[in-house]
BADO-939528 format. One line per 5 residues: number of its first residue (from 0); their letters; for each residue x, y, z of C-alpha. Coordinates in steps of 0.2 Angstrom, whole numbers, plus 5000, padded with zeros to 4 digits. Layout:
# residues N
NUM	a	X/Y/Z ~ ...
//
This chain:
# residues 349
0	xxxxx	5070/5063/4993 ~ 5052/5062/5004 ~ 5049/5048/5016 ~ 5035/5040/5012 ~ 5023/5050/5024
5	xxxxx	5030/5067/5016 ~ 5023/5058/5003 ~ 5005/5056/5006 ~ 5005/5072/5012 ~ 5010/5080/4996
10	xxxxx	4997/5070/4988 ~ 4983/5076/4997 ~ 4987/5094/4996 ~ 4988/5089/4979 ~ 4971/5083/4978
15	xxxxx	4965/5100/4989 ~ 4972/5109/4975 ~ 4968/5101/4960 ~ 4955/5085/4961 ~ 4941/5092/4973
20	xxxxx	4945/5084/4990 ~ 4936/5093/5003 ~ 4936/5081/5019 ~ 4951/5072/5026 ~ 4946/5067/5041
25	xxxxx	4950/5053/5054 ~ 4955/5049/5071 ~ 4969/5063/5075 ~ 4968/5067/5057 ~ 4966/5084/5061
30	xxxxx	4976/5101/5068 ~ 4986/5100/5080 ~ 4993/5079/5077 ~ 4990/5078/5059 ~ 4988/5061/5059
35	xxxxx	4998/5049/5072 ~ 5011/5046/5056 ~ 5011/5063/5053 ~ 5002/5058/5036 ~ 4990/5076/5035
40	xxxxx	5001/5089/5043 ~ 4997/5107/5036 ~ 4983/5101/5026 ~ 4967/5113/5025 ~ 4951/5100/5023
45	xxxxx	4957/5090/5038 ~ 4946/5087/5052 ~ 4946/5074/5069 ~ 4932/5061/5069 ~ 4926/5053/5085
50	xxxxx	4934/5036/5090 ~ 4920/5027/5078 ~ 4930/5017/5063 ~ 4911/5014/5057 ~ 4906/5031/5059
55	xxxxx	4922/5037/5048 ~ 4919/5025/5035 ~ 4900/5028/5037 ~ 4903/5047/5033 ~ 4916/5044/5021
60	xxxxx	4903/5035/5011 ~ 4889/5047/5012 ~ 4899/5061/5007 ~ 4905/5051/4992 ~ 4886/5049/4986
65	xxxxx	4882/5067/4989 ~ 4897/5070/4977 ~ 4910/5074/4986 ~ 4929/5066/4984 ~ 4933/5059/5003
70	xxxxx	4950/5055/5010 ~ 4946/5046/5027 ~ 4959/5037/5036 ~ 4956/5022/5047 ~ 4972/5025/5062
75	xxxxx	4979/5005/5060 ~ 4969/4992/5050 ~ 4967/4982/5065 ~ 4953/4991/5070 ~ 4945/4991/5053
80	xxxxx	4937/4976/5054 ~ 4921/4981/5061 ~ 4917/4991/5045 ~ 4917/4975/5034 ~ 4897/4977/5031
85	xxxxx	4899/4997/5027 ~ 4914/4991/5015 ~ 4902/4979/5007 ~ 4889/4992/5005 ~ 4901/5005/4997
90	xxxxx	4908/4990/4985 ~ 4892/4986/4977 ~ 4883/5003/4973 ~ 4888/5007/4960 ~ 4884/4991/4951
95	xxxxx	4870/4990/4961 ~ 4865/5008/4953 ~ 4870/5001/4936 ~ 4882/5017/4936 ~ 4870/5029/4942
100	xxxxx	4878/5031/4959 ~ 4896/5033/4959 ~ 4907/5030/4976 ~ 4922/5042/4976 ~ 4930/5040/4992
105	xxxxx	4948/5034/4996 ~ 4949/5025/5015 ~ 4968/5026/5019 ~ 4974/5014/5034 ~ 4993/5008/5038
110	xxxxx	4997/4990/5037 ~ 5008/4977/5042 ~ 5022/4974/5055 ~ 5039/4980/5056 ~ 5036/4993/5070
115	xxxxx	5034/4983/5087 ~ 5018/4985/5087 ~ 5013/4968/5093 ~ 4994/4960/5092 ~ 4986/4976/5091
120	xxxxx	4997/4986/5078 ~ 5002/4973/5067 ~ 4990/4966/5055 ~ 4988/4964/5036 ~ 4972/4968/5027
125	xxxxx	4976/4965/5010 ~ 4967/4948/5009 ~ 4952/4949/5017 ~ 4951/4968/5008 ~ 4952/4959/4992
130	xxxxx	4935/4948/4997 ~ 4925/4963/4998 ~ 4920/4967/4980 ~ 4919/4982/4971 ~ 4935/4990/4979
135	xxxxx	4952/4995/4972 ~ 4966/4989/4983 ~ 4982/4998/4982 ~ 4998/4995/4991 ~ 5016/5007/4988
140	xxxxx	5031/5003/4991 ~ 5041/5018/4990 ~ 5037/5037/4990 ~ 5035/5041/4972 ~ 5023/5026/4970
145	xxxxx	5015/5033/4985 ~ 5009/5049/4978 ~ 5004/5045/4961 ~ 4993/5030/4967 ~ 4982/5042/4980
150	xxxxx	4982/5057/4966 ~ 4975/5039/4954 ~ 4964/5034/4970 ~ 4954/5050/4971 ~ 4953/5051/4951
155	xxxxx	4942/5036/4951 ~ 4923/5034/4954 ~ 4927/5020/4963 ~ 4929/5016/4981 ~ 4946/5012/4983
160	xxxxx	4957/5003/4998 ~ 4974/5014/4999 ~ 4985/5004/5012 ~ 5000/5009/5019 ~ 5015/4998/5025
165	xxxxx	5018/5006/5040 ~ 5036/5002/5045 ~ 5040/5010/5027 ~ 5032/5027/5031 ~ 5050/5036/5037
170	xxxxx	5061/5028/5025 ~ 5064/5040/5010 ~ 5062/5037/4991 ~ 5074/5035/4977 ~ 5065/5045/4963
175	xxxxx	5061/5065/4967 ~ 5041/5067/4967 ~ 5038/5080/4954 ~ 5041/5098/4961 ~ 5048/5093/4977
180	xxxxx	5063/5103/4981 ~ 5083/5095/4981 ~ 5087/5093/4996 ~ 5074/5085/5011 ~ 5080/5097/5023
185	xxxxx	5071/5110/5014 ~ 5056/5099/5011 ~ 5057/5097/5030 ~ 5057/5116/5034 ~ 5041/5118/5020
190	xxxxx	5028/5106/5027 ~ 5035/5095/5043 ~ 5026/5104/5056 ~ 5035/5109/5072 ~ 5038/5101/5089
195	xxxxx	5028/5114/5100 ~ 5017/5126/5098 ~ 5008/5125/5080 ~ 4993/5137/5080 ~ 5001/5151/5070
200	xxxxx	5012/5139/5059 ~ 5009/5135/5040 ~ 5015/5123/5028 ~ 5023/5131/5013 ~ 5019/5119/4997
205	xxxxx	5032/5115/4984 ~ 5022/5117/4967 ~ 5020/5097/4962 ~ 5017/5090/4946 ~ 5008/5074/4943
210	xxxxx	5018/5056/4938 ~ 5004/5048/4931 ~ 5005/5031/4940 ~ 4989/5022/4935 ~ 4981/5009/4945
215	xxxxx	4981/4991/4939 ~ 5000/4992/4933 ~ 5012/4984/4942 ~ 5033/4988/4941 ~ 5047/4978/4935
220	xxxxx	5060/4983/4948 ~ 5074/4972/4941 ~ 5074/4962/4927 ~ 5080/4941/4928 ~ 5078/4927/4918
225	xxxxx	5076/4912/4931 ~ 5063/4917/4946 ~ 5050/4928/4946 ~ 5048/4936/4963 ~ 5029/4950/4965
230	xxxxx	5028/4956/4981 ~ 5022/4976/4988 ~ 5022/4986/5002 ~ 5034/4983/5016 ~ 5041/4967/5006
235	xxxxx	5046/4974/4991 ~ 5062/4982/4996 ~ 5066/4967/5007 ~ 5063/4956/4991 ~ 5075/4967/4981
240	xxxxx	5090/4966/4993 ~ 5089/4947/4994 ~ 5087/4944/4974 ~ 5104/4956/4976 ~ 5110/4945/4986
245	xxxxx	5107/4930/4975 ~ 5114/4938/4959 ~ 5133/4932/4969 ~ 5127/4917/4968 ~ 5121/4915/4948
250	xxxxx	5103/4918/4953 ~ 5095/4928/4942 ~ 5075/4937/4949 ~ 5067/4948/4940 ~ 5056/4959/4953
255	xxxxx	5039/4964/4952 ~ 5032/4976/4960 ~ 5012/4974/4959 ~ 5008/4991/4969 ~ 4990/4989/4964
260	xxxxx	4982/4973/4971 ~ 4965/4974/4962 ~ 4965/4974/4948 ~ 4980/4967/4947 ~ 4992/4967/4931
265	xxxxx	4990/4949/4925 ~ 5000/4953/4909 ~ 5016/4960/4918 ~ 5014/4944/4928 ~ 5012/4931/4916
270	xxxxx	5024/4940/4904 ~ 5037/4936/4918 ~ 5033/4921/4922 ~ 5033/4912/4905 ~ 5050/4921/4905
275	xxxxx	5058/4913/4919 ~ 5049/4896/4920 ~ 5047/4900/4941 ~ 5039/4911/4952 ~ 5038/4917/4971
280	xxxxx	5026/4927/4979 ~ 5033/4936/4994 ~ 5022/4947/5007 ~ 5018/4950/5026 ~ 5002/4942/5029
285	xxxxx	4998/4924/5037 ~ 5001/4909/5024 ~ 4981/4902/5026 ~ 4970/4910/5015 ~ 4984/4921/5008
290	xxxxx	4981/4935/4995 ~ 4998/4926/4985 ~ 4986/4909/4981 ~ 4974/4921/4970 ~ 4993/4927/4959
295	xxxxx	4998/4907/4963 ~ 4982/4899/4954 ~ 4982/4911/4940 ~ 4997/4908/4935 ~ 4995/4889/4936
300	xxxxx	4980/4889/4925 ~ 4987/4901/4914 ~ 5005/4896/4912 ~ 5007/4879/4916 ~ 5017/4872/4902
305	xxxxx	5030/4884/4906 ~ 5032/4881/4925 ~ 5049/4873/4930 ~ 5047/4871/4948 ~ 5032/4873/4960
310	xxxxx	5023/4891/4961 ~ 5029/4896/4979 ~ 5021/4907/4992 ~ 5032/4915/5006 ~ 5022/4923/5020
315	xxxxx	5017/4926/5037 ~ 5018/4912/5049 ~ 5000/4905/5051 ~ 4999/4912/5071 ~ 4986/4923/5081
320	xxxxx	4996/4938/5081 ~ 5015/4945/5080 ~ 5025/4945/5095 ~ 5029/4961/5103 ~ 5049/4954/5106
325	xxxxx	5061/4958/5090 ~ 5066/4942/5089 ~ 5048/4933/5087 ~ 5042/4946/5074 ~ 5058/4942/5065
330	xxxxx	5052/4924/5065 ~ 5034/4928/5060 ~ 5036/4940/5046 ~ 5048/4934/5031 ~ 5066/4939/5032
335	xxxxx	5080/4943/5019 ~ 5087/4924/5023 ~ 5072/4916/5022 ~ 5069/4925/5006 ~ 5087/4921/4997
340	xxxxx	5083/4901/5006 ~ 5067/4901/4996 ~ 5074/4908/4978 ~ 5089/4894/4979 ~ 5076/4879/4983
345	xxxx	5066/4886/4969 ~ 5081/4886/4955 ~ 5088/4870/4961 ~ 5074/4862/4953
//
């Protein structure tokens, strides 16, 4: 099965092909790297920007209003936030157009910890995205989930958000991507690029179909009748392996996986949660002003009388940055234990 970033790739030359992506363009994003996460390897529209996050998005947004379907890439969202004026303005033009002016462009940027990447590598953007109005926000999980959200993100008129957990960009899916080959060894030799020497080389593209994942429709990954746990990105799979975990102890979660952030899929959500009576929201960013309160008040005002036990938030510790050592990171960011510790308190009530 692809990794994740196999993923992406396959997505885009997708979009090349099919959807009327002309510019992919970024720091790097270009011949000969193809992105630093080898994201845009042996893609044809791809180009290197400058070192100027306002200057991509800048372009990215008037490429959009001249009609063109951008896919522009932001290196590591910690340096994205010097756009948030530029994000604003591509938000609210097409309402402030009354439809007039459409804003196609997809801005891609890897999220999150999980790689060492200390106080400069690490950061979530998911809740302070989620102020800026007018976007869609996406988030995958997995491979598969990966493709079909950026082939739905260029689809729509919309600006939209496509973040990617970076510490989940090597690890393969579970479902084959429609037209990728059997075996990755194969996928490898067709579009990985080679170390060395790349002028004269060529990606050879599988014939891919399209798995019609739409945006605004979140996943049940496991089905349970106690807790509801919604997470995304990087915390999805660690989420999964500790409501496993829990099962051996009588704990039944059902899993949701909301892979579109806004708009979010409220009935999935509320569905669940008037199910199970409980509900954790489990991701990587900071606990202060954390995108979970949004999922956390909803589901307070709109399925109180079926609570059992407090709506609970497990996130980030509320600290300037991630540590560069294993052991603080593994303290900031939610773990497996600490997910399994939350899910018995939550049952025990």
């Amino acid at each position: 099965m692809a990794t994740l970033s196999q993923a992406i790739r396959m997505a885009l030359h997708f979009g090349e092909e099919n959807l009327g992506v002309m510019d992919i363009f970024g720091e790097d994003v270009g011949p000969p790297l193809g992105g630093v996460f080898t994201c845009t390897q042996g893609l044809k529209t791809t180009w290197n920007s400058p070192l100027d996050e306002r200057g991509i998005v800048g372009c990215a947004f008037g490429l959009a209003l001249a009609g063109c379907k951008p896919v522009a890439e932001i290196q590591f969202s910690d340096y994205i936030f010097n756009t948030i004026d530029l994000l604003k303005l591509c938000g609210n033009t097409l309402w402030c157009s009354n439809g007039q002016w459409p804003v196609p462009m997809v801005i891609m940027t890897p999220v999150g910890a999980g790689i060492h990447g200390s106080i400069y590598h690490s950061h979530s953007f998911e809740a302070i995205m989620s102020h800026v109005q007018g976007w869609k926000i996406v988030m995958p999980s997995n491979s598969l989930d990966a493709y079909g959200l950026m082939l739905s993100a260029i689809r729509d008129p919309n600006p939209v958000m496509y973040l990617i957990p970076k510490a989940l960009l090597r690890v393969q899916g579970e479902e084959k991507i429609p037209g990728e080959p059997a075996e990755l060894r194969e996928l490898n030799k067709m579009i990985d690029a080679p170390l060395g020497d790349r002028t004269k080389w060529k990606a050879k593209w599988p014939e891919l179909g399209d798995p019609e994942i739409p945006l605004g429709k979140a996943k049940i990954c496991m089905v349970g009748t106690q807790v509801t746990v919604i997470s995304y990105g990087r915390m999805l799979p660690v989420c999964m392996n500790a409501a496993a975990e829990a099962s051996k102890e009588g704990i039944s979660c059902e899993v949701i996986d909301l892979r579109t952030l806004y708009p979010y899929d409220q009935e999935t959500i509320f569905a669940s949660v008037k199910k199970t009576g409980r509900i954790l929201v489990v991701n990587e960013d900071t606990e202060l002003t954390n995108y979970g309160e949004h999922i956390l008040r909803r589901v307070t005002e709109d399925c109180f009388y079926h609570l059992e036990s407090p709506p609970t938030l497990l996130a980030a510790a509320n600290v300037p940055g991630v540590g560069l050592a294993e052991n603080l990171e593994n303290n900031t960011i939610p773990q497996p234990s600490h997910i399994l510790d939350a899910l018995r308190k939550i049952t025990a009530k």
